[in-house]
N, C-alpha and C positions, 0 to 999 in steps of 0.2 A: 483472519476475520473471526468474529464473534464465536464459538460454536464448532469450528471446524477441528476432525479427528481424521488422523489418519488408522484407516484400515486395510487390510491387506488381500480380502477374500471377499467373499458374496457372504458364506458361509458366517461369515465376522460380520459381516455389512445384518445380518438379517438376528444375531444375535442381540448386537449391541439394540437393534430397533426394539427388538421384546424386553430389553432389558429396565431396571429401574434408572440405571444414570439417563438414559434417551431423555432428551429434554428439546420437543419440538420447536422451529423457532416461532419467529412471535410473527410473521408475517403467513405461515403455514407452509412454505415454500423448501425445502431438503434438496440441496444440489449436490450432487454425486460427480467426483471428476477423476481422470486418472494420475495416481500418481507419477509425476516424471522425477528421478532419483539425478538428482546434479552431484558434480562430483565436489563439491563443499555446500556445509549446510548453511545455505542462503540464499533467496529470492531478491530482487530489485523491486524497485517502486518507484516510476519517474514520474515525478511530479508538473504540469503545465499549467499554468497562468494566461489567461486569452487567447490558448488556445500554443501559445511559444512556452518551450521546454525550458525549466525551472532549472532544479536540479534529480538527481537519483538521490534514493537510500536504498540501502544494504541491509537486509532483512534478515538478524541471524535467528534459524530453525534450529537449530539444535535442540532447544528446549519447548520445542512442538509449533502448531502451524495459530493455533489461537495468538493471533497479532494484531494488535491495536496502536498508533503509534499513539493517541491523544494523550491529555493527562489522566485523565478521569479513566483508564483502562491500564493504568499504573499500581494498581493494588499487588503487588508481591510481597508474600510472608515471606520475612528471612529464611527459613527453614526450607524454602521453595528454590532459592538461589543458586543454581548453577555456580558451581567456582569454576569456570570454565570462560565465562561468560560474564563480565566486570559489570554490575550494576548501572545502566545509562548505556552499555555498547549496543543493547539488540540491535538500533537504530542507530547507523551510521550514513551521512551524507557522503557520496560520493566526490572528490577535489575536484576533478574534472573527468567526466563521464560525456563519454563518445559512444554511438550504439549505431549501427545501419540502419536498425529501425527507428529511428525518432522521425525520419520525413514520414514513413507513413502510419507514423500514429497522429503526429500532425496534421495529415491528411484526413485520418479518420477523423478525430474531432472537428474538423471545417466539416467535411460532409454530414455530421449528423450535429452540427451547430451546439457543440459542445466547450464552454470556454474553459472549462476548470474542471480538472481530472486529475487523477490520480492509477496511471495504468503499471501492471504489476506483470512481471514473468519472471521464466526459470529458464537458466540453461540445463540441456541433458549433458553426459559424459562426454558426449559425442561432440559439444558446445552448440547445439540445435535451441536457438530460443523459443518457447513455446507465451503467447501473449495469453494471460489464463482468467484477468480482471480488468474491469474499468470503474473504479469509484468516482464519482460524478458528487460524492458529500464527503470530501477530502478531508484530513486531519494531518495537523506535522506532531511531531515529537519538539518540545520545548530544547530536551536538551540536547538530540542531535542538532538544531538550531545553533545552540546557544555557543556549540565546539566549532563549527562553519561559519557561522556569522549571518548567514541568509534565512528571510525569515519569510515565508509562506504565506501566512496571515497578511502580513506589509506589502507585498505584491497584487494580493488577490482587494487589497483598500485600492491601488493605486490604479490596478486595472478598473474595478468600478467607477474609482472618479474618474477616468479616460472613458467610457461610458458615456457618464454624467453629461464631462462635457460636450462630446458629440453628437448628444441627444438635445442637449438644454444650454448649450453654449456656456462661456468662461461665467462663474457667479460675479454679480456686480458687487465689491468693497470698496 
């Protein structure tokens, strides 16, 4: 997300606030969480569509936790490039992604009438997944897209005209 640094201490945490980079966010809101260390540097993002699981992406950290997958949060100076890290991989979809948790993140979203999300964890070393976000104003990545074939945007059209129509019946042509 926007904004987010990892720190390691209070001591750090209270520096960086007096400091000049500190740059509040624009809602006023500072959410402080703990770091959980997985044993490869990568988070998940399983993406749901009316509320039924989409697909995952593969969130590579290595080159820090400020992740956006949209276009428009695509701005990297070359000289900022990871060679570790191949220009378009941060963002990889998962081929087939199986979790225990998906019935009740599933469930979560029916209970709080949630049809479009975008919910996000980490595993620990220990492989303990911890659920750490829930984006409710979802974004894909064009080009992990474009390697998959499944498009996000096209799901999230076809679930509103299913919508549509169950609100307003088939349009008359």
């Amino acid at each position: 997300g926007l904004g987010v640094k990892l720190i390691y201490s209070e001591a750090a945490l209270q520096e960086h606030l007096a400091s000049e980079t500190f740059e509040d966010s624009i809602d006023g809101i500072m959410l402080v969480q703990r770091y959980i260390k997985a044993p490869e540097p990568f988070i998940t993002r399983v993406e749901f569509i009316g509320g039924q699981f989409l697909y995952a992406v593969r969130v590579n950290t290595s080159q820090g936790f400020e992740l956006c997958p949209a276009d428009a949060c695509q701005i990297e100076q070359p000289s900022e490039a990871c060679p570790a890290v191949a220009p378009g991989d941060t963002f990889q979809i998962v081929p087939r992604f199986e979790h225990a948790l998906i019935p009740a993140w599933q469930s979560f979203l029916a209970t709080n009438d949630i049809g479009v999300a975008g919910i996000e964890f980490i595993e620990d070393t220990q492989g303990r997944p911890y659920t750490y976000d829930v984006n409710t104003n979802t974004n894909y990545n064009p080009d992990a897209e474009a390697k998959d074939g499944r498009r996000g945007m096209q799901a999230i059209a076809v679930h509103l005209k299913s919508l549509l129509v169950q609100r307003y019946g088939s349009p008359t042509r």
